[in-house]
N, C-alpha and C positions, 0 to 999 in steps of 0.2 A: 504494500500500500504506500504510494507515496501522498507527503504532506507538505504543504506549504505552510513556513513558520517566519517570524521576525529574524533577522538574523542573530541581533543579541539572544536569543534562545539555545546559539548552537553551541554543542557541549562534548566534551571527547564520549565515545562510542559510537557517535549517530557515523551513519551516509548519508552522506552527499551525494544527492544525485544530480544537482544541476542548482546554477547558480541564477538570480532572475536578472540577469544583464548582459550587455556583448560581452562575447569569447576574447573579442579583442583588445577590449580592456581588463582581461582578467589578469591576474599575474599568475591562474593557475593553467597550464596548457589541458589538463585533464576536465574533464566535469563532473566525473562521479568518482567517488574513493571516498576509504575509512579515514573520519577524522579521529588517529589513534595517537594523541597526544596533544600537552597544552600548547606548544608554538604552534599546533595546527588549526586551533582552537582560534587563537587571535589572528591568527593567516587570514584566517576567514570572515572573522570579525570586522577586521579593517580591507576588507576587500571591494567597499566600496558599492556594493550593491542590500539594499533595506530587506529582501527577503531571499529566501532561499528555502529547497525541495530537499527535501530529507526521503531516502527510502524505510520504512521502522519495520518493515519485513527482514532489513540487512543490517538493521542496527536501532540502537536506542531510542526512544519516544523523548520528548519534551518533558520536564520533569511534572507540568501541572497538568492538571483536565486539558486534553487536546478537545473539547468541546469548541469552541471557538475559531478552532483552524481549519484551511482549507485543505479536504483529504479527495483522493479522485483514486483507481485501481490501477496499478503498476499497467496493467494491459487490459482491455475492455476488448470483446468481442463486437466487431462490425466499427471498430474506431476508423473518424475520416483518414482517407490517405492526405500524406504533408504534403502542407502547403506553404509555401515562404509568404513570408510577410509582403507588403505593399509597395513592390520596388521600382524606381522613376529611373529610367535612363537619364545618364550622365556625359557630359563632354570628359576626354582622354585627360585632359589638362588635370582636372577636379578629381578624376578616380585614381589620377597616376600618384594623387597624395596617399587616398586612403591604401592605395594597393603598395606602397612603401613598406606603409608599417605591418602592413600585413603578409607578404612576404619575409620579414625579420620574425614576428610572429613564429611564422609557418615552421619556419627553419628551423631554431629550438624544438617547434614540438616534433616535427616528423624526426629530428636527428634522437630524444628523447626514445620516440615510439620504439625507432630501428635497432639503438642500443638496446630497450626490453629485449625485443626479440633474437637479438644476436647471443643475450648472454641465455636466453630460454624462460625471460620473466612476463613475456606479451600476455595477458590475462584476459583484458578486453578490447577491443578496437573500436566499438562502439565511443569511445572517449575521443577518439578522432570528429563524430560527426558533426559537433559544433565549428572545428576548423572548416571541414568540407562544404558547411553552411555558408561560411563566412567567405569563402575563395565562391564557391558557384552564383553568391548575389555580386560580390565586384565583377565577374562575369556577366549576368543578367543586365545590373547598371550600365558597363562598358567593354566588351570583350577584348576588345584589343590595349587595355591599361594594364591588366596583371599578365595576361601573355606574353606581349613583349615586355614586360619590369623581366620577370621570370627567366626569361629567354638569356638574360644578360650575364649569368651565375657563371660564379667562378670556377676553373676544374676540379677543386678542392672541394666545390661543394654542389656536384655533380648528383650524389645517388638521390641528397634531399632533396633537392630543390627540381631535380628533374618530376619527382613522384607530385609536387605539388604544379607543376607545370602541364605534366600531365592529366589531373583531377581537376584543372580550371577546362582543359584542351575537353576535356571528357562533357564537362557542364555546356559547354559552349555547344558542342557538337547533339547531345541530345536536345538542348533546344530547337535548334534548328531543322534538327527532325519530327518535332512537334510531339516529344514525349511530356508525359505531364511531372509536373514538379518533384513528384516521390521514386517516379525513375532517374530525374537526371540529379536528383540528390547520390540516387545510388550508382550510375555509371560514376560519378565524379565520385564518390569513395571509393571504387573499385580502377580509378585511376590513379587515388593517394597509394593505395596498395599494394601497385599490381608490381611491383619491383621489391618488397619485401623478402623475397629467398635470396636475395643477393646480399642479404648478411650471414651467408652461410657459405659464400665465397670469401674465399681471403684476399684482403686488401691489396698484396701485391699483384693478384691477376687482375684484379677490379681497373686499379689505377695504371699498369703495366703502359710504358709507353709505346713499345713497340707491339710488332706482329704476336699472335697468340698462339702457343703449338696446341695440336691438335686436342692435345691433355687438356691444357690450360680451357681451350674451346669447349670440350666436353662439359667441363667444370662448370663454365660459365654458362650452358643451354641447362643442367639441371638447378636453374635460379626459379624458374615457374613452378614445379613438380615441388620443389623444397617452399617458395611460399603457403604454396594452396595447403602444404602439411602443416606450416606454421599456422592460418590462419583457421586451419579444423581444431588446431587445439587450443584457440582463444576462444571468446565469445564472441558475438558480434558482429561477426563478417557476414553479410546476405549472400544469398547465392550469387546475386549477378556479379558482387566483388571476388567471390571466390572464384568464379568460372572468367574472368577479368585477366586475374591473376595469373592461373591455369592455364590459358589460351592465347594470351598480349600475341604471343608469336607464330602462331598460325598465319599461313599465308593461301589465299582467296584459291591459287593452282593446288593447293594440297602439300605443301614444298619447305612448309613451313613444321616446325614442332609444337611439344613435345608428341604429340599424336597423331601429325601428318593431315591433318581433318582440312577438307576442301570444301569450297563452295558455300551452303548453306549446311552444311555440318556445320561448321561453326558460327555460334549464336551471334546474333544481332553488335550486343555489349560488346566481345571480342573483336569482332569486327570491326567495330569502334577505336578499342582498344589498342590496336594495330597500327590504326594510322596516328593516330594521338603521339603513343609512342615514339615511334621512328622518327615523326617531326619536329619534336622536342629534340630529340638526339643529335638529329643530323642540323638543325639550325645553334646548336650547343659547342662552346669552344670544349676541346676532350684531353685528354693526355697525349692521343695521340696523331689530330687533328684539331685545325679550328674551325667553327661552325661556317655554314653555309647562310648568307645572307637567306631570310622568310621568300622573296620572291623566286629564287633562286633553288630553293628547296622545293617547292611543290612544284615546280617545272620536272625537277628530278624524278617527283614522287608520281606524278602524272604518267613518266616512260614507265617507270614498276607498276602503275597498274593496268598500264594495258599492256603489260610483260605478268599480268596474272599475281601480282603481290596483292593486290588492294582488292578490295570490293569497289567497283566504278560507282557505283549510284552515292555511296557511302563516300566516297572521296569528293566525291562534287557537292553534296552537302558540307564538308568539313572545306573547301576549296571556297561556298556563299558566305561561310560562318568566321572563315580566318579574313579573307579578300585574296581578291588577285594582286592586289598590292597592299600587303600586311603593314600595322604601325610598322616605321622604325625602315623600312624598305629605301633605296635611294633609286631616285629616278631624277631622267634627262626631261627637261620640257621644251614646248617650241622653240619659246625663246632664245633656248640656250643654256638658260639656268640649271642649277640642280638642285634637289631639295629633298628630304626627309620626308618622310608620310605621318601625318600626326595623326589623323584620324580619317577610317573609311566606313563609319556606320550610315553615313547619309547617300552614298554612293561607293560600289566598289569600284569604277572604273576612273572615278573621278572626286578623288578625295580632299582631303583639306591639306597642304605641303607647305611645308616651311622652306624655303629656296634661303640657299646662304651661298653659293659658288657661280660663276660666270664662264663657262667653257671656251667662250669668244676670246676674252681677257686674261684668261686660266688664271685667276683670283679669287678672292673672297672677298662678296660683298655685304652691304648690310642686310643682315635676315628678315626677312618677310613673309608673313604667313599668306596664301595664298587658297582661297576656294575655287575649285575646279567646276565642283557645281553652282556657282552662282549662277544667275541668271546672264545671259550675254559676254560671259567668260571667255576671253581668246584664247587662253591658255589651253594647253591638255597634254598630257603624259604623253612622249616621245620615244622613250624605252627604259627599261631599267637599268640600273648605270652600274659598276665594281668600285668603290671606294679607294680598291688599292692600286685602282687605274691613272686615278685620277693625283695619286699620292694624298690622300683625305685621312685624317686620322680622327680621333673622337667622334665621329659624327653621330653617336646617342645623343650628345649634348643637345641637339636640337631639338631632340622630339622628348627629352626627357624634362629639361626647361622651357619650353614654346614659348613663353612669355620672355 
């Protein structure tokens, strides 16, 4: 039975099952656990939020008549499927603040998660879904603000940050296929996830800068078979995160592992999960490459799938959902200029770019933001350009400060 109580009420024994405030301002990355001592006792006290959900089937009641408080049944048969709260699209500028702190968030906790699991202590995953909540609405708000922030991660911090790049790539992608809220909650947990047995590789083949022997290789394709074991012996994980996990690497020709499954053998999620992946990867600086600029990559990804890697319908969905020219992309215009892609939710073909370069004058000029789609606009995208063509360096700076 869970209860909603004052916070000043809470007292060593009880669980915690959820705090009544953003995850993002919590200091605890988890939502539910035993409060088993008195520093956890004022952790929570001064955590900043007036009430909080106690489980008293997992742990201690309030010491007075709970008459007064609000109590509801841990599970109720025929409960609505979730729905996310009331969320407004946002411009790239404005989400690329909140998707900051939320990717620093993110990191802590999925690095937290990954250590449970490596050393054998992962109990619940369910404690991840407020994170998953909080990346799949900066999603919903802006897609292209936590993708490309994400996108930017350092090789050091490749296993975490990729898992949470993927679980936004995941959220994004079941929208746009018109699944309802309670699925693309769960594909996007099942993309924080789906790289979890890879803490049962050892770090030197993980990180390894070069080529991989065949050993090593092996090693590294039983990372799916070893999550889906880790996450049977947690709580928490729904089928589609388990079958996520299981599957990321199955390929549309059959060609793919661990189970060779072709075509529609392999579920919906998976199939999802496929391309999510690989895009994350391959647009990611590595040990032992650096990433492939966003436009650049799904040109790539386009030949693999009508080379039988991808599911086609499913990549052209995730191709409306990213854009044909992704935030953060560098493109040639009429004029000459060159500019950054700040945002393409209003148009994929003709987005909002920040021009800062003169190819005429091969200089740098003053930055100017530039709408493709305005009305009577002469402008319009000319090709996509290579930065290291051009000798260009930082040019995140543009699309990551626009102002």
């Amino acid at each position: 039975m869970l209860k909603k109580i004052p916070v000043e009420k809470v007292r060593q024994g009880m669980y915690l099952q959820q705090l009544c405030g953003s995850w993002l301002n919590s200091p605890f990355w988890q939502t539910s656990f035993a409060i088993d001592g008195p520093e956890l006792v004022q952790q929570v006290r001064n955590c900043g939020v007036r009430e909080i959900w106690i489980d008293v089937e997992r742990g201690v009641d309030v010491m007075e008549s709970a008459a007064a408080m609000t109590a509801q049944p841990a599970s109720a048969s025929g409960a609505p499927r979730f729905r996310f709260g009331k969320v407004d699209s946002a411009p790239v500028a404005e989400e690329l603040e909140r998707a900051t702190r939320l990717v620093s968030r993110s990191k802590e906790a999925v690095n937290t998660m990954f250590n449970e699991a490596r050393m054998g202590r992962l109990s619940n995953v369910s404690s991840a879904m407020p994170l998953v909540e909080e990346i799949a609405a900066s999603v919903l708000r802006n897609p292209g603000a936590l993708i490309s922030l994400v996108r930017l991660k350092q090789a050091d911090d490749y296993t975490y940050l990729h898992s949470v790049a993927v679980c936004a790539l995941m959220a994004a992608l079941a929208r746009q296929l018109g699944l309802d809220d309670e699925e693309i909650r769960e594909c996007a947990l099942g993309g924080l996830l789906h790289d979890i047995g890879k803490m049962a590789v050892p770090h030197a083949i993980l990180n390894k800068p070069g080529k991989l022997t065949d050993a090593e290789f092996g090693t590294v394709k039983g990372h799916p078979s070893a999550g889906h074991h880790l996450l049977l012996e947690a709580q928490g994980a729904s089928p589609i995160a388990l079958d996520v996990c299981l599957h990321h690497h199955e390929k549309y020709d059959g060609s793919g592992y661990p189970h060779g499954l072709k075509g529609e053998e392999i579920s919906l999620h998976a199939r999802m999960g496929a391309i999510c992946d690989v895009y994350d990867a391959i647009t990611s600086d590595r040990p032992y490459k650096a990433g492939w600029c966003p436009a650049e990559s799904l040109r790539k990804m386009a030949e693999w799938t009508k080379a039988g890697h991808f599911d086609p319908t499913i990549f052209t969905a995730f191709v409306k959902c990213i854009g044909i020219y992704p935030v953060g992309t560098l493109v040639r215009l009429r004029s000459g200029r060159l500019g950054v892609v700040l945002d393409n939710t209003k148009s994929l073909l003709q987005p909002l770019v920040r021009v800062f370069f003169s190819t005429k004058s091969t200089s740098y000029i003053l930055p100017e933001t530039v709408d493709l789609n305005q009305p009577g606009s002469q402008e319009a995208i000319a090709a996509r350009e290579d930065a290291a063509a051009w000798n260009l360096r930082d040019i995140e700076r543009y699309w990551l400060s626009p102002a």
